[in-house]
C-alpha positions as CSV (number, residue, x, y, z in Angstrom):
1,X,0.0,0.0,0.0
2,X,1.1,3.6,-0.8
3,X,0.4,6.4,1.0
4,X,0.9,9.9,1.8
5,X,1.7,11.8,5.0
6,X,0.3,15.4,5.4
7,X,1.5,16.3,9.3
8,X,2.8,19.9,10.2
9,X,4.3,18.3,13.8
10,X,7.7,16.9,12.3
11,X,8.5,14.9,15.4
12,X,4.8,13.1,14.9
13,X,4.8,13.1,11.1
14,X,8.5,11.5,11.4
15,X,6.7,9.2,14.0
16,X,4.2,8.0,11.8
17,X,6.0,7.5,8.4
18,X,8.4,5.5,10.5
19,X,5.5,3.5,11.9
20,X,3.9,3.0,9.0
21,X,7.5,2.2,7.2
22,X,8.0,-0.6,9.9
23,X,4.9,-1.9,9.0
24,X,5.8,-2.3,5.5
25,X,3.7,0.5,4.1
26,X,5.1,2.6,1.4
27,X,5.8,6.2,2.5
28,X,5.5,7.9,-1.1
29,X,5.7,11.4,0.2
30,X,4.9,13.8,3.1
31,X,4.3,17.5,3.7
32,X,4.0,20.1,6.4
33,X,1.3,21.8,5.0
34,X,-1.3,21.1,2.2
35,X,0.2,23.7,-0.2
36,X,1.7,20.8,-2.3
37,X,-0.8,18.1,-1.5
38,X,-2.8,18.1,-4.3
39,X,0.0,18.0,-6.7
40,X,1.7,15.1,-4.6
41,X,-1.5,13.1,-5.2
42,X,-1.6,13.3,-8.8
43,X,2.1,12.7,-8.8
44,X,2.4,9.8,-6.8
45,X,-1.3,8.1,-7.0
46,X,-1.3,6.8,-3.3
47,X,-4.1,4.6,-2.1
48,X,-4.5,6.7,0.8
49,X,-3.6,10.2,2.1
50,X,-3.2,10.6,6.1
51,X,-4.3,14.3,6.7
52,X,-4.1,16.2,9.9
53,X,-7.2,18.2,9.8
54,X,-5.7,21.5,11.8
55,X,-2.7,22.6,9.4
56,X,-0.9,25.9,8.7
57,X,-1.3,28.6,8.2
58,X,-4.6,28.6,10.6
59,X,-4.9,25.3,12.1
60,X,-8.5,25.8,11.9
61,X,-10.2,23.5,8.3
62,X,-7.0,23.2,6.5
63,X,-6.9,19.7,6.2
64,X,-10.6,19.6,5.5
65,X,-10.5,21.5,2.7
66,X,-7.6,19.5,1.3
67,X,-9.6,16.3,2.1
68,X,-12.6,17.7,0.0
69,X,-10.3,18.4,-2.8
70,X,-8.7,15.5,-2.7
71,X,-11.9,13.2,-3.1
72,X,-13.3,15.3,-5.7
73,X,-9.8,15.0,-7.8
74,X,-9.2,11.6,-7.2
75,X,-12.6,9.7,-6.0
76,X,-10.4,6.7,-5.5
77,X,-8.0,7.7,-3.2
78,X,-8.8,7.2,0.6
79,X,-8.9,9.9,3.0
80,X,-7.6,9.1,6.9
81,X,-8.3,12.9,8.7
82,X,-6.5,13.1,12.1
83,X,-7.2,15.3,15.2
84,X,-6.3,15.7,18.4
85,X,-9.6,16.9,19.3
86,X,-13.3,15.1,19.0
87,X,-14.4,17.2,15.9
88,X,-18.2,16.8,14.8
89,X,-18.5,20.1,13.1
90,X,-20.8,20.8,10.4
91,X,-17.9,20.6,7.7
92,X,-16.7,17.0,8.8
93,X,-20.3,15.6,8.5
94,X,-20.5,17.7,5.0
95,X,-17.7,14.9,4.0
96,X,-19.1,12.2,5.6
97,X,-22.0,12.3,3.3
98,X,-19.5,10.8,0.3
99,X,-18.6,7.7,3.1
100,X,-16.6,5.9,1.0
101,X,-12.9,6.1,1.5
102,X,-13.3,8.3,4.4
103,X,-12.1,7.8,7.3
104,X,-11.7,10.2,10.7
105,X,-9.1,8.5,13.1
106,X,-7.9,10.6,17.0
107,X,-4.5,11.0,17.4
108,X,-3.8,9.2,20.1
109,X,-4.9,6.1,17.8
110,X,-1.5,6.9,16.1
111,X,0.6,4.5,18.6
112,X,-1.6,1.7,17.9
113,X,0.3,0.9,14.6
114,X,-2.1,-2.2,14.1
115,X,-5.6,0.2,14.8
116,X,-3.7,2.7,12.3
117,X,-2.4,0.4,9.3
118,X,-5.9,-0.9,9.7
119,X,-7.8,2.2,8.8
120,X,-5.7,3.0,6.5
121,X,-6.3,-0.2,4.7
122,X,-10.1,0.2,4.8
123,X,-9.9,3.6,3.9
124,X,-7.8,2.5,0.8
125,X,-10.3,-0.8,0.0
126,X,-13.3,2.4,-0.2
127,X,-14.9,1.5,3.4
128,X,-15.7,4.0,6.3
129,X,-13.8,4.1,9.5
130,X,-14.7,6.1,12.3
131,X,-13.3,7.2,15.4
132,X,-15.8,5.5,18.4
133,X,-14.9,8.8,20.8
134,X,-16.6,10.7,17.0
135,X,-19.1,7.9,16.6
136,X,-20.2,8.3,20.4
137,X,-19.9,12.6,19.8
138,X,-22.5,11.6,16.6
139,X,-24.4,9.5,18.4
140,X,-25.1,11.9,21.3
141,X,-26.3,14.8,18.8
142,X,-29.6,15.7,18.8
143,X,-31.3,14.2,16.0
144,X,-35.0,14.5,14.2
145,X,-37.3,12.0,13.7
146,X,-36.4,9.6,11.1
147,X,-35.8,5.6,10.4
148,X,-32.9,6.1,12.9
149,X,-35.9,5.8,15.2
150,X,-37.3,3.0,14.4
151,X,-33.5,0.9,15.4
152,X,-33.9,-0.7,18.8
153,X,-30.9,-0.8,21.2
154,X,-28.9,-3.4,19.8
155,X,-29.5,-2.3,16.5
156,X,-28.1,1.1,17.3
157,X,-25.1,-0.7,18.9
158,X,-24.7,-2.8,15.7
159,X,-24.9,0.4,14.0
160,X,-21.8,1.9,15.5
161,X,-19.7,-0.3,15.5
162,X,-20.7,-0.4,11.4
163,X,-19.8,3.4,11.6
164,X,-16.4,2.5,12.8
165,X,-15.7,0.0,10.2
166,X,-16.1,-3.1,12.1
167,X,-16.9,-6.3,10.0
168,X,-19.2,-8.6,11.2
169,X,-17.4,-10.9,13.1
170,X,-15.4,-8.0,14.7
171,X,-19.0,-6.9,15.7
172,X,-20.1,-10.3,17.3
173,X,-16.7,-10.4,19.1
174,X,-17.3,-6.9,20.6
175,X,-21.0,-7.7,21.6
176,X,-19.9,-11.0,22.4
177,X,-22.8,-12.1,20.4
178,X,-23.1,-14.9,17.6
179,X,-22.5,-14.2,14.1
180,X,-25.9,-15.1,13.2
181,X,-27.3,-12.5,15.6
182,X,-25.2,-10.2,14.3
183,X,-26.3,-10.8,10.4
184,X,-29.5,-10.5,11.6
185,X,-29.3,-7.6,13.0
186,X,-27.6,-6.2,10.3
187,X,-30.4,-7.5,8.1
188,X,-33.5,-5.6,9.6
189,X,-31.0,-2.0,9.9
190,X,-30.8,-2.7,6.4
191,X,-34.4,-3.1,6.4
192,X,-35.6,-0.5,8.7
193,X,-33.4,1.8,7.1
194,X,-35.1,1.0,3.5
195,X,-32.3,0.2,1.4
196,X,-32.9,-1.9,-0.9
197,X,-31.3,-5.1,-2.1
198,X,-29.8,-4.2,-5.3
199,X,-27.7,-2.3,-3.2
200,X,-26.0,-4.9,-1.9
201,X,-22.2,-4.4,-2.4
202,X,-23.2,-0.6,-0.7
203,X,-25.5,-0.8,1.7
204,X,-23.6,-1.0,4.9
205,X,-21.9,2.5,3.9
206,X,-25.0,3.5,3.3
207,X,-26.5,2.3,6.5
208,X,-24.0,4.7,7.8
209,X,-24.7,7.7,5.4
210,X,-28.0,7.8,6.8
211,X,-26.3,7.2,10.6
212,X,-24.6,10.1,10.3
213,X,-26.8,11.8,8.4
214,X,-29.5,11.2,11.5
């Protein structure tokens, strides 16, 4: 896998491309700032970009801006955004509406090298992978009526973990529940939700689309 590395810390950026080296990722470029990122991506054609979301010269939407760009210039290139902070502003759920290849990861998931590669690697395959600290932030918002309603408790639980990018049997193993259970479970979200079968290959991301979307 290929990636890019868009950090303006150089002790955690240096951190991280040495991580992710270790791990036998290739590093094809980084950057302190997205002034160049755009132009790296065409260059280079990584699978993935890592993407602090606070970078110079404001540290305010930076990143967030450069993700947007990025996914419009090159749909199939994954996005992992990092922060140090719980973000659930309006412009991070403006991205989340495109779910595939999106990913939103804290920083302090950074040490966990396996958690990291991980996201990385769904965000690359096109899947959604979100922070549970975000997912819980989401998840706490007030919300209007709407088929979200309809979930009961364990479907909502299900549902998370499906915002975070958990497969099935990562699911069962969390809820220490059976994998049956959980397919069925997943089968009447999918239901309650009204997606329809011929949207099979997408309809967990879009389980989460409307999630997110509440």
């Amino acid at each position: 896998m290929r990636v890019i590395v868009a950090e303006d810390s150089a002790l955690l950026r240096q951190g991280i491309v040495r991580l992710l080296t270790d791990e036998g990722v290739e590093v094809a470029a980084e950057c302190a700032d997205t002034g160049p990122l755009l132009a790296l991506v065409a260059e280079y054609a990584p699978d993935a970009v890592l993407l602090d979301i606070r970078m110079p010269p404001t540290h305010t939407d930076e990143g967030l801006v450069a993700a947007a760009a990025i996914r419009a210039a090159h749909p199939g290139t994954g996005v992992l955004l990092l922060s140090q902070y719980v973000e659930t502003t309006s412009t991070v759920q403006a991205l989340a509406e495109q779910p595939e290849g999106f990913g939103y990861l804290l920083k302090e998931r950074v040490a966990d090298i396996d958690e990291l590669h991980g996201a990385l690697k769904r965000v690359a395959a096109g899947e959604t992978v979100l922070d549970p600290l975000v997912v819980a932030r989401l998840m706490d918002a007030p919300r209007a009526a709407g088929p979200l309603g309809e979930l009961t408790g364990r479907e909502r639980d299900v549902l998370t973990l499906m915002a975070q990018g958990r497969s099935n049997e990562a699911i069962a193993q969390q809820l220490v529940i059976g994998g049956k259970t959980v397919e069925t479970h997943v089968r009447n979200i999918f239901g309650k939700l009204r997606l329809e079968p011929d949207l099979l290959e997408h309809r967990r991301v879009m389980a989460v689309l409307t999630y997110l979307r509440g």
